[in-house]
C-alpha positions as CSV (number, residue, x, y, z in Angstrom):
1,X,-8.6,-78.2,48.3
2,X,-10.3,-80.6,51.0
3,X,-13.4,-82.6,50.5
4,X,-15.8,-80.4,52.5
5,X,-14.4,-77.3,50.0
6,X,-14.3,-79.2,46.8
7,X,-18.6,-80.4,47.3
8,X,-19.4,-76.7,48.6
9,X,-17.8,-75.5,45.0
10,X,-19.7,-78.6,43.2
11,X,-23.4,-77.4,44.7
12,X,-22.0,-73.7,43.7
13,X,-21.3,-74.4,40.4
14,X,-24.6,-76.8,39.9
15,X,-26.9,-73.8,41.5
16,X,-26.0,-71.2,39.3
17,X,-25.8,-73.9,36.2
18,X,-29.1,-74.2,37.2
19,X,-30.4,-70.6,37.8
20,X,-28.9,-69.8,34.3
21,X,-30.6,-73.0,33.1
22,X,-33.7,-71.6,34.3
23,X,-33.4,-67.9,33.0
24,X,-32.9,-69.5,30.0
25,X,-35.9,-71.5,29.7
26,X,-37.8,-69.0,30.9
27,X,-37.0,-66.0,28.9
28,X,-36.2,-67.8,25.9
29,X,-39.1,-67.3,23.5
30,X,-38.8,-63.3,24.6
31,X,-34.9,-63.3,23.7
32,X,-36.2,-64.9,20.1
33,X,-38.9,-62.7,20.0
34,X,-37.1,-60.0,20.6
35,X,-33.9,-60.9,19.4
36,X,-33.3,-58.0,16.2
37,X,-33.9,-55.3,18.6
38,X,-31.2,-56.5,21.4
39,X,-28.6,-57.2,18.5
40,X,-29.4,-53.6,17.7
41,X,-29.1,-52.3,21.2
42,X,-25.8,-54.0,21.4
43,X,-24.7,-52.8,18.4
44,X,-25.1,-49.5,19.5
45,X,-24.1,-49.8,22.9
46,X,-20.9,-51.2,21.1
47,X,-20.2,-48.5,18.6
48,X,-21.2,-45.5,22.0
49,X,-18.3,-47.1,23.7
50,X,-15.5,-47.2,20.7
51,X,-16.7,-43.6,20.0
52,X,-15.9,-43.1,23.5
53,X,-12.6,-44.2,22.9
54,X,-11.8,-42.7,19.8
55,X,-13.0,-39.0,20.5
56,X,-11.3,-37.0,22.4
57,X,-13.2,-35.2,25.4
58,X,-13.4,-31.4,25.8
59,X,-10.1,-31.6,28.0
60,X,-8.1,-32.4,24.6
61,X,-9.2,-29.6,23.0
62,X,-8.6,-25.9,22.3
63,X,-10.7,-22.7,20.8
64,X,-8.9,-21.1,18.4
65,X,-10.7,-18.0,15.9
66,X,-10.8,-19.2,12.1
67,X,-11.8,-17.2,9.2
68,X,-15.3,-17.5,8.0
69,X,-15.0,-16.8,4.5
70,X,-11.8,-16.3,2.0
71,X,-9.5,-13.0,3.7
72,X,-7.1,-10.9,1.6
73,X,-4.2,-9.4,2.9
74,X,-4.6,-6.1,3.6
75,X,-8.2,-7.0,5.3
76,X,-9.1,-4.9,8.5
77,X,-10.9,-7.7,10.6
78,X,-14.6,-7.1,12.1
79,X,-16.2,-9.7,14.3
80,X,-18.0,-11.0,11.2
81,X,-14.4,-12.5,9.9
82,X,-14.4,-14.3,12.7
83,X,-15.7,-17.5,14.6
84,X,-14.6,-19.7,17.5
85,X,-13.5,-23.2,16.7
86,X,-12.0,-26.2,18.3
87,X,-9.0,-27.8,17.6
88,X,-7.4,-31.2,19.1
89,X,-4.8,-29.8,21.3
90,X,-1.8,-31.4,19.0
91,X,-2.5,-29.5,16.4
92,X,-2.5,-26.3,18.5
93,X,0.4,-24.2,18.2
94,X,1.1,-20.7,20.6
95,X,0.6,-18.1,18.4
96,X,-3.0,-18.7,17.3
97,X,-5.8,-16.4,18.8
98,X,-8.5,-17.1,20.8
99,X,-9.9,-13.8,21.8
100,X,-12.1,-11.2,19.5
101,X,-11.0,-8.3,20.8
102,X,-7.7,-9.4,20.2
103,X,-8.5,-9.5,16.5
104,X,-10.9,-6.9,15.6
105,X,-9.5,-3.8,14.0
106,X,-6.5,-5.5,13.3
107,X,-5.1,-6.0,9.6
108,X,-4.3,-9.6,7.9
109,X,-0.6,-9.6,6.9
110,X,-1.5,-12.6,3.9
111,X,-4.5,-14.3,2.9
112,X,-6.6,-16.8,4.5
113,X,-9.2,-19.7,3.5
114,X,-12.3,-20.2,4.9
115,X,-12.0,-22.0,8.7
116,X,-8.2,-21.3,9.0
117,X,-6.6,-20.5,12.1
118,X,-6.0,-16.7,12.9
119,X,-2.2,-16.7,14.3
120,X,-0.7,-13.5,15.6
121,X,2.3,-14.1,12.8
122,X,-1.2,-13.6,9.8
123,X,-1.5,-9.8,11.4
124,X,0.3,-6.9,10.8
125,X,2.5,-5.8,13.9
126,X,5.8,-7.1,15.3
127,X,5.2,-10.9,15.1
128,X,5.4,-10.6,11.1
129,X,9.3,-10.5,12.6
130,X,9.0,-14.6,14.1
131,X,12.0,-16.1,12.7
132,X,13.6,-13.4,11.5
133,X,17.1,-12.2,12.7
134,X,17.4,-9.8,15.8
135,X,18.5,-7.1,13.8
136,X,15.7,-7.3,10.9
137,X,12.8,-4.9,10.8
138,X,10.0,-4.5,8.8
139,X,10.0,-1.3,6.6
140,X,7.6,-0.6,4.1
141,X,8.8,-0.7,0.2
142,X,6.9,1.1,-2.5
143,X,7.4,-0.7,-5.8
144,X,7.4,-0.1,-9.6
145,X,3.4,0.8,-10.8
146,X,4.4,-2.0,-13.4
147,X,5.3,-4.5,-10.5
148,X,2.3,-7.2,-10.4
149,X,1.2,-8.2,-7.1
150,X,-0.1,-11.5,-8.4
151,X,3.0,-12.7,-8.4
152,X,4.2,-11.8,-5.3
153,X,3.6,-14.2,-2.0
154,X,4.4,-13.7,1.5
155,X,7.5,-15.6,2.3
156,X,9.1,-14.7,-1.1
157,X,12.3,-13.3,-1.1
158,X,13.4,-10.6,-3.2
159,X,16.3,-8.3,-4.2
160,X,15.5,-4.7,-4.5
161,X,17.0,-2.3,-6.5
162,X,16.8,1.6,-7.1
163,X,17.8,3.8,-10.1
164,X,21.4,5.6,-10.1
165,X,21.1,9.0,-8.4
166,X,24.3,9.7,-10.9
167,X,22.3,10.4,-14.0
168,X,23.3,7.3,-15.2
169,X,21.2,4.6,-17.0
170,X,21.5,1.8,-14.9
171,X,20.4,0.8,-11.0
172,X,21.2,-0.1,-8.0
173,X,21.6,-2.9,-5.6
174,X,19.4,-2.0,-2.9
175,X,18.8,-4.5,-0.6
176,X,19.5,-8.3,-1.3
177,X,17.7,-11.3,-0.2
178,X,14.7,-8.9,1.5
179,X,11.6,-11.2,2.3
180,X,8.2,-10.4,1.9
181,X,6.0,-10.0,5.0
182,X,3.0,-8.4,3.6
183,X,1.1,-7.7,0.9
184,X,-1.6,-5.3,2.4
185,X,-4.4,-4.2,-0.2
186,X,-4.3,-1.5,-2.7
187,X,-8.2,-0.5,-2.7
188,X,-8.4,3.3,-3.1
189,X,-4.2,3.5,-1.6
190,X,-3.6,1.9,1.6
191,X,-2.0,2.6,5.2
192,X,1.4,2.1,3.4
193,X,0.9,4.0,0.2
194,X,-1.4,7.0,1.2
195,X,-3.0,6.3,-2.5
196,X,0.0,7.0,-4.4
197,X,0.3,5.2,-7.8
198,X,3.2,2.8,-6.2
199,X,2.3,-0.7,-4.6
200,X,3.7,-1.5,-1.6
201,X,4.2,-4.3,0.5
202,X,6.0,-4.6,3.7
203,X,9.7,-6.3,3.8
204,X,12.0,-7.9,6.3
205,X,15.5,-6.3,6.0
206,X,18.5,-5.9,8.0
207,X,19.0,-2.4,9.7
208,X,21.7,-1.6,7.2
209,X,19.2,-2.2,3.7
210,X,16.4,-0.3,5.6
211,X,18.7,2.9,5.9
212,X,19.2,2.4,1.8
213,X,15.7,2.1,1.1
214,X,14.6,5.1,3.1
215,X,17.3,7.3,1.6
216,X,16.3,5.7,-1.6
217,X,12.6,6.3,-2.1
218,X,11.2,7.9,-5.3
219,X,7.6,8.1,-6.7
220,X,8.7,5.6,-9.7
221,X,9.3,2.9,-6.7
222,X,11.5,0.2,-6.5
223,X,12.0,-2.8,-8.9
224,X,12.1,-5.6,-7.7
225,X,13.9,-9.4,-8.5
226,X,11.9,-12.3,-7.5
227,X,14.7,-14.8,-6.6
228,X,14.1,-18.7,-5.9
């Protein structure tokens, strides 16, 4: 740095030493006036821009439909099961719905809480099949009047069995390892039943068990082993 450059940025420096000098002096009885109000304003201005940082903008998000109050399976949604919500987009996943008239009229495969995602895999139709081997379907299994439904969750697995058609005292394996889709309501019968005495729930088998159980069916039902 030469000499004419080095006194230019020594009367720089002094000026605004100076000017800030001055500010001070002048506005310095206002600043203590004053001075719990601006450490307020600051304050806030401070926590406005961490907030900033810390929530996400409407970009990072996505409306999904929840349920508005406790659903049972076996519920045939109207728009009053239903509201929009948004969820941060990482805890977004493909299946849930964001559209009424994709949900209205259609029926609730299992429970749901209050403000829980609607997915396409909680309604009856072919996604209750997500997961499920190519050659599964989903057949509807009357069971024994005695079977308790209370017991039963979707998800469980069970082996079904049927009475001997040979007179004989004992039963048959009908379908092993069969997991439960559905457990649809039982309020004066149901779209599975047609108000027969039997429950029924709906079942993910393999083409082979489906045959048995439909060449199996009787009006005492099926019982039913709830395995681990």
């Amino acid at each position: 740095m030469d000499k004419s450059t080095h006194e230019t940025w020594i009367w720089t420096y002094r000026g605004t030493v100076m000017k800030n000098l001055e500010f001070l002096h002048r506005y310095y009885p206002l600043i203590v006036r004053y001075r719990r109000s601006i450490a307020a304003s600051l304050a806030g201005l401070g926590t406005l821009v961490a907030l900033s940082l810390v929530v996400p903008g409407p970009g990072s998000q996505t409306k999904v439909l929840v349920a508005t109050q406790p659903l049972a399976a076996g519920t045939t949604l109207t728009a009053s099961n239903i509201t929009e919500k948004f969820i941060l987009d990482e805890s977004s996943w493909d299946t849930l719905q964001s559209e009424p008239t994709e949900l209205v009229g259609r029926v609730l495969a299992r429970s749901l809480a209050p403000n829980q995602p609607i997915s396409s895999n909680d309604l009856v139709g072919s996604a209750l099949l997500t997961g499920l081997p190519k050659n599964y379907v989903a057949v509807s299994l009357p069971v024994s009047a005695s079977t308790s439904s209370s017991l039963l969750n979707v998800g469980n697995f069970i082996d079904v069995y049927s009475a001997s058609n040979e007179g004989l005292n004992t039963g048959i394996l009908i379908a092993s390892r069969a997991r439960i889709l559905a457990i649809p309501n039982q309020v004066n019968g149901s779209m599975f039943s047609s108000g027969s005495t039997n429950n029924a729930i709906i079942v993910g088998v393999d083409s082979t068990a489906a045959i048995s159980i439909a060449g199996n069916v009787s009006n005492q039902g099926f019982t039913i082993a709830l395995l681990p």
